[in-house]
N, C-alpha and C positions, 0 to 999 in steps of 0.2 A: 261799632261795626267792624273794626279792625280784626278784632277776637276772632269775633264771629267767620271771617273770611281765613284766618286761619285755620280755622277747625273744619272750614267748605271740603276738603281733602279726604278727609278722615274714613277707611272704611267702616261701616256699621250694619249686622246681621239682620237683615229682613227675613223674618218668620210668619207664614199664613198657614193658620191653624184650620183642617181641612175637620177635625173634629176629634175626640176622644174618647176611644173606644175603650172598652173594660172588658178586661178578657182573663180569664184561668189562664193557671200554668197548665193544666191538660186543654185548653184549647190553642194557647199558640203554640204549642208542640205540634198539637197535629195540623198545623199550617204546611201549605207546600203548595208548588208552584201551579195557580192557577183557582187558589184558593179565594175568597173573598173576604173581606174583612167590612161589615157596616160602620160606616164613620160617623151616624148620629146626625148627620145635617139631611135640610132636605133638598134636593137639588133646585138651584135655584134660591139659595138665602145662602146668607150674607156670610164673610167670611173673614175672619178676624184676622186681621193686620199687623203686627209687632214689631215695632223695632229695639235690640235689644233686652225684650223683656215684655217693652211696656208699650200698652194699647195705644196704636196712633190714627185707627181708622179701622174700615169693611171695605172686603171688596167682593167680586167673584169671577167665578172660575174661567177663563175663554179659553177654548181647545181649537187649534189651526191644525194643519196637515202637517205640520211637523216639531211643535212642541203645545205644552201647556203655559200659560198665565196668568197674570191676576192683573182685572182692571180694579183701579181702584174708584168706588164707589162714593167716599164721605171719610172726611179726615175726623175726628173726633175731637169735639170743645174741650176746652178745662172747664169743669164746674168750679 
């Protein structure tokens, strides 16, 4: 347990993947502001969690009056 509490400190990059688009080099060219980009998900499903890399849950999206978030929904087992 000792380890463990030293390592409680440590920062680690939280990544939530909103989805992954495929796009041509002549379409994100002609991107510009005000442009749209489809992200593949559907509003409302689920939204993959990362830390470091590696999948550690879903969550989704909550929008307030002055920023976005992610709740988190379900942490993901080890198979």
């Amino acid at each position: 347990m000792d380890a463990l509490r030293l390592l409680a400190d440590v920062p680690l990059a939280i990544e939530v993947e909103l989805g992954r688009p495929n796009l041509t080099i002549r379409d994100l060219l002609a991107l510009e502001p005000g442009s749209l980009v489809v992200l593949g998900r559907a509003a409302g499903e689920n939204l993959d969690v990362r830390v470091a890399g590696a999948l550690i849950g879903y969550g989704e999206l909550v929008l307030t009056d002055v920023a976005a978030a992610v709740r988190i929904t379900d942490f993901r087992s080890e198979d």
